[in-house]
Biopython code that builds the backbone (N, CA, C, O; Angstrom):
import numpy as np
from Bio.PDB.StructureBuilder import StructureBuilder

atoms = [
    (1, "UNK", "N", (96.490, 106.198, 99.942)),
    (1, "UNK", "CA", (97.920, 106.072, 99.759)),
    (1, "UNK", "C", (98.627, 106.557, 101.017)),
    (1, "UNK", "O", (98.146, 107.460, 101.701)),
    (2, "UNK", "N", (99.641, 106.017, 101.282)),
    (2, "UNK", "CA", (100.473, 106.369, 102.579)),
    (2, "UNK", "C", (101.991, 106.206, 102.184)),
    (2, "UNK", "O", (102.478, 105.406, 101.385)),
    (3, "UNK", "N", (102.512, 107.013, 102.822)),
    (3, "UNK", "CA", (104.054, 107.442, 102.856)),
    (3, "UNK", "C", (104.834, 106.583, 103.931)),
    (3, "UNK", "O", (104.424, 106.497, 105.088)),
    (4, "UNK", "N", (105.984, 105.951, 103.485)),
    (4, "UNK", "CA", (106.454, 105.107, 104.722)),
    (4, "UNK", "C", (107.858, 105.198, 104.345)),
    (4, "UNK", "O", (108.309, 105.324, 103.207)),
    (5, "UNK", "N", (108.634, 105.099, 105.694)),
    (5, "UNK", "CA", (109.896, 105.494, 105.714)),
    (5, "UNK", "C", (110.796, 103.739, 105.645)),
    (5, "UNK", "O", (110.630, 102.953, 106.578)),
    (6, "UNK", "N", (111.579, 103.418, 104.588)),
    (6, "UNK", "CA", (112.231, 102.258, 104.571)),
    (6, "UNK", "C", (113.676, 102.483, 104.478)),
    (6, "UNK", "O", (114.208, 103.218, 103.646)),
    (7, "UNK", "N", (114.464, 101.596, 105.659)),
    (7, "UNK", "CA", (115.712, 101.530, 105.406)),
    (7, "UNK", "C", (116.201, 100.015, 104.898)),
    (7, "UNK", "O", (115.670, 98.914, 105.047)),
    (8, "UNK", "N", (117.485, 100.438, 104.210)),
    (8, "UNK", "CA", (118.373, 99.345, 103.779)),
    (8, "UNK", "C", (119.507, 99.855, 103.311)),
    (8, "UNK", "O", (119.738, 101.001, 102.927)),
    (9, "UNK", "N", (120.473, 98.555, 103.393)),
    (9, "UNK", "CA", (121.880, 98.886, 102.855)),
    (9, "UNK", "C", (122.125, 99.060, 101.733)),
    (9, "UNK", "O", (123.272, 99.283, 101.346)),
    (10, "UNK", "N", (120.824, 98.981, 100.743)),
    (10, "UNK", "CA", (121.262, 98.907, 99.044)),
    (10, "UNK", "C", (120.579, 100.283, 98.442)),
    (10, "UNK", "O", (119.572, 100.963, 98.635)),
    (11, "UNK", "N", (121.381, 100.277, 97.859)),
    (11, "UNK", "CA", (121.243, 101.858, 96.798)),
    (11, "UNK", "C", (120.514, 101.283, 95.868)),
    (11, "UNK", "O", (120.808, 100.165, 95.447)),
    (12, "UNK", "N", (119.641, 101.853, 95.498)),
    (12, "UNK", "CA", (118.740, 101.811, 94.392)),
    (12, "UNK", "C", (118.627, 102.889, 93.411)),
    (12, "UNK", "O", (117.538, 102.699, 92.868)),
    (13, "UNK", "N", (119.149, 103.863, 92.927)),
    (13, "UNK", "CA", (118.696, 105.150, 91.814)),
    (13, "UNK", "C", (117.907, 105.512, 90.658)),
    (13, "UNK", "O", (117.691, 106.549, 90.030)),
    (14, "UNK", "N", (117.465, 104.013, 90.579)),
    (14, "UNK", "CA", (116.554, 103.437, 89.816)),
    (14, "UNK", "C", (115.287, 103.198, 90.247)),
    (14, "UNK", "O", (114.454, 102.737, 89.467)),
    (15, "UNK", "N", (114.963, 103.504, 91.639)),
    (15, "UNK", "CA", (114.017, 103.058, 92.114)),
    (15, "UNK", "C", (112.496, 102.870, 91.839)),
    (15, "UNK", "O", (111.805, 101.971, 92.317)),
    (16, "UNK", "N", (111.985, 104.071, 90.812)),
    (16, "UNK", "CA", (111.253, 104.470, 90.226)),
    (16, "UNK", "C", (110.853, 103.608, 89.077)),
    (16, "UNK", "O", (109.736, 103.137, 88.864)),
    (17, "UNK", "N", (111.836, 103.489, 88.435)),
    (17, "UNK", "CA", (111.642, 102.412, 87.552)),
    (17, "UNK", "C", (111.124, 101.042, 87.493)),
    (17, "UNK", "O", (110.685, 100.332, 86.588)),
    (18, "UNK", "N", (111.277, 100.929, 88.495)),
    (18, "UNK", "CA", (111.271, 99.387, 89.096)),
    (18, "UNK", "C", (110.724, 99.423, 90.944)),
    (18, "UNK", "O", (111.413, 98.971, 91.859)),
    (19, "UNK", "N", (109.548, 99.982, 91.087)),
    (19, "UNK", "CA", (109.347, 99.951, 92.496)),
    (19, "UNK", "C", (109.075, 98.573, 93.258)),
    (19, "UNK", "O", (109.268, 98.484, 94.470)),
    (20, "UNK", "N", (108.754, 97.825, 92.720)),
    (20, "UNK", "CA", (107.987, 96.356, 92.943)),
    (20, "UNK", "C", (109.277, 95.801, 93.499)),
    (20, "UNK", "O", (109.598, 95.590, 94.669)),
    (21, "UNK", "N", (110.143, 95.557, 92.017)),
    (21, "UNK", "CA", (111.158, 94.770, 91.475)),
    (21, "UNK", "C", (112.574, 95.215, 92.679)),
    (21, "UNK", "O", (113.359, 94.288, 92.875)),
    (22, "UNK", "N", (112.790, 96.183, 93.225)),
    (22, "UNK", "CA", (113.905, 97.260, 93.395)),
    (22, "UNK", "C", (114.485, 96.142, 94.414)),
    (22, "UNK", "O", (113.827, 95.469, 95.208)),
    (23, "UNK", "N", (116.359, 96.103, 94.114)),
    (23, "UNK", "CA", (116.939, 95.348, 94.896)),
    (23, "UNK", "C", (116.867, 95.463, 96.662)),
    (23, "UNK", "O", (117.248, 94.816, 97.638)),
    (24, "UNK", "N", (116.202, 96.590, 96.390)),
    (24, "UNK", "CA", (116.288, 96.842, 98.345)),
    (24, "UNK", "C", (115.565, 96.186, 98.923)),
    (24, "UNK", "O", (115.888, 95.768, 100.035)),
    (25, "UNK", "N", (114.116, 95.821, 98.252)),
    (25, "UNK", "CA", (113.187, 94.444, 99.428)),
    (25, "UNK", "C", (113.948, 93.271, 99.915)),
    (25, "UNK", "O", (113.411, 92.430, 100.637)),
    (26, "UNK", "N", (115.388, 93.179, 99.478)),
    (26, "UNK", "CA", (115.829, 92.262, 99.554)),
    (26, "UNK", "C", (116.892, 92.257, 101.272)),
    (26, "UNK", "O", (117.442, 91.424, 101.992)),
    (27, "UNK", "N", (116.768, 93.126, 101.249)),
    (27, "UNK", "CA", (117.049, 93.988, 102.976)),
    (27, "UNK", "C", (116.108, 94.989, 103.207)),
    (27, "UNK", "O", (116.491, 96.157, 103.135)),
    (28, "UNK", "N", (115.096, 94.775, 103.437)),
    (28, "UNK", "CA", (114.547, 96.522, 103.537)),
    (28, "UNK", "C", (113.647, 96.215, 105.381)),
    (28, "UNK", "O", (112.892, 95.311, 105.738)),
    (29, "UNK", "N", (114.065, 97.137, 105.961)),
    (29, "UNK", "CA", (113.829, 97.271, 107.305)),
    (29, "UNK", "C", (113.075, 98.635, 107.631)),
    (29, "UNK", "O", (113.453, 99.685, 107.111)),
    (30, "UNK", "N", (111.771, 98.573, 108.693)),
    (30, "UNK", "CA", (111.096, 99.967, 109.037)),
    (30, "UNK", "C", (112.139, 100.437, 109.963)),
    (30, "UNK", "O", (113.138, 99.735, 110.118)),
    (31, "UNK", "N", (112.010, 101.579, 110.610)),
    (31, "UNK", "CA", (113.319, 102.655, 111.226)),
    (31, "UNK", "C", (113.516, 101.786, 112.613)),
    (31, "UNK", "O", (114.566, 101.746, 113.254)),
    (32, "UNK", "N", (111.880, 100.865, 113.062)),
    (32, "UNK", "CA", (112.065, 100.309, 114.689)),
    (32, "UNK", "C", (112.693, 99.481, 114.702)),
    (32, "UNK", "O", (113.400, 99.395, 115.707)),
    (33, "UNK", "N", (112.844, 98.334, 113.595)),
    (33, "UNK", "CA", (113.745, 97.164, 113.186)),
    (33, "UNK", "C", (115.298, 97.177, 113.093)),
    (33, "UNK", "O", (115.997, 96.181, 112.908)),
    (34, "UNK", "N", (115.637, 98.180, 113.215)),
    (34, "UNK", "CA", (117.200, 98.354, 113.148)),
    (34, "UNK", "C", (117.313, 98.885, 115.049)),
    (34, "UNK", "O", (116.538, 99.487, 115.792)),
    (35, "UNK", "N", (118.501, 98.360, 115.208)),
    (35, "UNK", "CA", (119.310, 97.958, 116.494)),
    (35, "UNK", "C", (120.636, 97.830, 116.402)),
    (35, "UNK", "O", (121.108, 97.589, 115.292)),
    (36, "UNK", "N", (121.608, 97.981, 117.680)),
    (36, "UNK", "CA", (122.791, 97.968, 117.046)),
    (36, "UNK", "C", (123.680, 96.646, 116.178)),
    (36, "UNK", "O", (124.671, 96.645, 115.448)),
    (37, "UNK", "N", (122.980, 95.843, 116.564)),
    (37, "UNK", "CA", (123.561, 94.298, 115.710)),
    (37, "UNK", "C", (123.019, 94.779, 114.373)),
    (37, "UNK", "O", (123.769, 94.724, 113.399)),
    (38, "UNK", "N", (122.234, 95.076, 114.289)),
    (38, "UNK", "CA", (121.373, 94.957, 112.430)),
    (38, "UNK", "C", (122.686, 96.611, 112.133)),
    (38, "UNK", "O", (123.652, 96.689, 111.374)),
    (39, "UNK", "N", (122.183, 97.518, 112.978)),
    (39, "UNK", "CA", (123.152, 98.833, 112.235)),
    (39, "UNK", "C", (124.535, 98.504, 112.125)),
    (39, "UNK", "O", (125.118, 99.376, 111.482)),
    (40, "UNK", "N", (125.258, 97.619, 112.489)),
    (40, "UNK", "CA", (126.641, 97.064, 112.679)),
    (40, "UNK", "C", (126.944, 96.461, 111.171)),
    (40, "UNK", "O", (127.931, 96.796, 110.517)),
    (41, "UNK", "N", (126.138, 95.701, 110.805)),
    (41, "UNK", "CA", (126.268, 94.780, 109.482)),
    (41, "UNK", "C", (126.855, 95.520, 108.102)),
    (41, "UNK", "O", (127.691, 95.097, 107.305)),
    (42, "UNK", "N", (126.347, 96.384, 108.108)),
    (42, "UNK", "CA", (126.567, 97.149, 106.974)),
    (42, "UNK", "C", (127.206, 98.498, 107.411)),
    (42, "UNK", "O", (127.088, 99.129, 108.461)),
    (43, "UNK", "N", (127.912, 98.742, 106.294)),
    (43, "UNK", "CA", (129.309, 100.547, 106.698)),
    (43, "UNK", "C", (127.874, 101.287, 106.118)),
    (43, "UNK", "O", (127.609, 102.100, 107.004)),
    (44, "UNK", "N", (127.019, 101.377, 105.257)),
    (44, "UNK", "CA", (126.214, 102.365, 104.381)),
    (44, "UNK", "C", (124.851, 101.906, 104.828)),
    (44, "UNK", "O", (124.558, 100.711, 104.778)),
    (45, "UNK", "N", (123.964, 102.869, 105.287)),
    (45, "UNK", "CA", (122.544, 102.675, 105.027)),
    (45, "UNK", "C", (122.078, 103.940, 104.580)),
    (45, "UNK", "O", (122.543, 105.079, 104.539)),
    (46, "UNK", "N", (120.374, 103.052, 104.065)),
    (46, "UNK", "CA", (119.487, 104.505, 103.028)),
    (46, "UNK", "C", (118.534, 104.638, 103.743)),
    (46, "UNK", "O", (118.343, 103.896, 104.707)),
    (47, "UNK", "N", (117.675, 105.698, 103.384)),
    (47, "UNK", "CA", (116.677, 105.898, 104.059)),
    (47, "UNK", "C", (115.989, 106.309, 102.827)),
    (47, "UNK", "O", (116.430, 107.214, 102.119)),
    (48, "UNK", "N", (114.714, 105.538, 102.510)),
    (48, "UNK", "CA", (113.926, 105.679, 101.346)),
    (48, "UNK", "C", (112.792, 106.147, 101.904)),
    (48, "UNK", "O", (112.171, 105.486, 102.736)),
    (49, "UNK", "N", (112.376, 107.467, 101.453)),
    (49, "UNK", "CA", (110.556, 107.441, 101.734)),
    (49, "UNK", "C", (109.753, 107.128, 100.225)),
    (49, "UNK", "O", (109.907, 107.514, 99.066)),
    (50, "UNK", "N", (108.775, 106.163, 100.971)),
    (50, "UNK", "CA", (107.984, 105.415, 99.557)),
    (50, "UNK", "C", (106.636, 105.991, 99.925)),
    (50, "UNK", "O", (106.216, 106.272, 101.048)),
    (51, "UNK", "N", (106.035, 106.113, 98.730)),
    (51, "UNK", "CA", (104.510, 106.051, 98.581)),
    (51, "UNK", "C", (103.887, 104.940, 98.377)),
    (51, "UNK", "O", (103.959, 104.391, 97.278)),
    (52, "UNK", "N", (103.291, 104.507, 99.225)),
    (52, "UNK", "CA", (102.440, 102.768, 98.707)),
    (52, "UNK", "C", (100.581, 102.877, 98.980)),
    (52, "UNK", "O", (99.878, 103.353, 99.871)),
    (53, "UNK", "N", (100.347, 102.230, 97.815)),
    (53, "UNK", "CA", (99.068, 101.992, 97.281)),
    (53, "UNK", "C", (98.932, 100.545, 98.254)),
    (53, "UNK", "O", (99.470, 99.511, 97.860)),
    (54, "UNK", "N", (98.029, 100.593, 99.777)),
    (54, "UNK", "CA", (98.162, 99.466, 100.212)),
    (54, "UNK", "C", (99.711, 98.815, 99.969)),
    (54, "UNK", "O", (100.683, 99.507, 99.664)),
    (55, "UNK", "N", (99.745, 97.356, 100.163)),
    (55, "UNK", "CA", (101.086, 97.048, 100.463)),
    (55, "UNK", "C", (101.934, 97.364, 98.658)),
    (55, "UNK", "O", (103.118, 97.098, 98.454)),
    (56, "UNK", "N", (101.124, 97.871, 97.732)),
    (56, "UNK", "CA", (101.908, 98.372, 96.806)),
    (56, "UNK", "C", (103.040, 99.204, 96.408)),
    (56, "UNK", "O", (102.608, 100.324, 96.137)),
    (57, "UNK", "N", (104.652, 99.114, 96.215)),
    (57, "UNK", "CA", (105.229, 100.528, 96.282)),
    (57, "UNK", "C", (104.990, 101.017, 95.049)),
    (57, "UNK", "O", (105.055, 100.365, 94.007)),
    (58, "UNK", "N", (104.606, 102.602, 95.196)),
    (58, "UNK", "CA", (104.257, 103.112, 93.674)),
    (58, "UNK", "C", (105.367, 104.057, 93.347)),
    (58, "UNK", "O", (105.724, 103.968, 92.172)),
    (59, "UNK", "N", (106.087, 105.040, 94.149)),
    (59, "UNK", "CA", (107.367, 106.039, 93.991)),
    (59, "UNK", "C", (108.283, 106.121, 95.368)),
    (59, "UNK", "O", (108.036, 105.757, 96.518)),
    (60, "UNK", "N", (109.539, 106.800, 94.726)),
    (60, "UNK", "CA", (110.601, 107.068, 95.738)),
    (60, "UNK", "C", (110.178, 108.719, 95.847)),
    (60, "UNK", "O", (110.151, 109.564, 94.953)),
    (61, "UNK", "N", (109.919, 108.816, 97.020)),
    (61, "UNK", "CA", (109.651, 110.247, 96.937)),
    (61, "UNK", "C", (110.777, 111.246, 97.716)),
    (61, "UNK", "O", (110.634, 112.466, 97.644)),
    (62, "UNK", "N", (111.983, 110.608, 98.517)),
    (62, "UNK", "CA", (113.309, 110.987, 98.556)),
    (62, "UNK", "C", (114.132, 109.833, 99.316)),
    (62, "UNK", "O", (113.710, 108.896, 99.993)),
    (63, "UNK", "N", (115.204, 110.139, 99.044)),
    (63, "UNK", "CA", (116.350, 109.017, 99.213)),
    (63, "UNK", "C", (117.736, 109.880, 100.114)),
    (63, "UNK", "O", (118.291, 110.932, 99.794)),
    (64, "UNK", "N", (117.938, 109.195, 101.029)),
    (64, "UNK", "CA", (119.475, 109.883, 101.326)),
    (64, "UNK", "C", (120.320, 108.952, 102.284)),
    (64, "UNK", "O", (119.798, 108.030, 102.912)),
    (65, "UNK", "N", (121.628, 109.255, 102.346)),
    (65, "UNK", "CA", (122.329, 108.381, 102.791)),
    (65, "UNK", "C", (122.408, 108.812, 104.625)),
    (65, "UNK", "O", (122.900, 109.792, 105.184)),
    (66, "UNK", "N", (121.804, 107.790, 105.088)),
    (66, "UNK", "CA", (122.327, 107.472, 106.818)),
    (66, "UNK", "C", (123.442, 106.795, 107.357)),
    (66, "UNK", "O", (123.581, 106.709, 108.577)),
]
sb = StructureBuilder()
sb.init_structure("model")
sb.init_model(0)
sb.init_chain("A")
sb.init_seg("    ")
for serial, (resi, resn, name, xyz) in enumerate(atoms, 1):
    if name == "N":
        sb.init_residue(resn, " ", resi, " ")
    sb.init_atom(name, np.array(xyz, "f"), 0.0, 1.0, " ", f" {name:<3s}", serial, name[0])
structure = sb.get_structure()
């Protein structure tokens, strides 16, 4: 299992519930992928650290706003 740091503009608080499913894959960027055009797009970003089973996400293991 490995710990990986994911950003995106969508709040999830639910995340747990739904790790697979969670609206954030739907923007979700590693920390090198963001630049100032991508950080420009959005007023709010998150910073999720996940636990993943291979490319599996299994928990949010903390969340905070960047």
């Amino acid at each position: 299992m490995t710990k990986e740091i994911v950003i995106s503009p969508i709040k999830d608080v639910k995340f747990n519930s739904h790790p697979s499913e969670s609206p954030i894959w739907k923007k979700a960027y590693k920390i090198e992928e963001i630049d100032e055009k991508t950080r420009g797009m959005n007023p709010h970003w998150f910073e999720y650290v996940i636990q993943f089973d291979g490319l599996k996400p299994l928990q949010q293991l903390k969340m905070r706003e960047i």
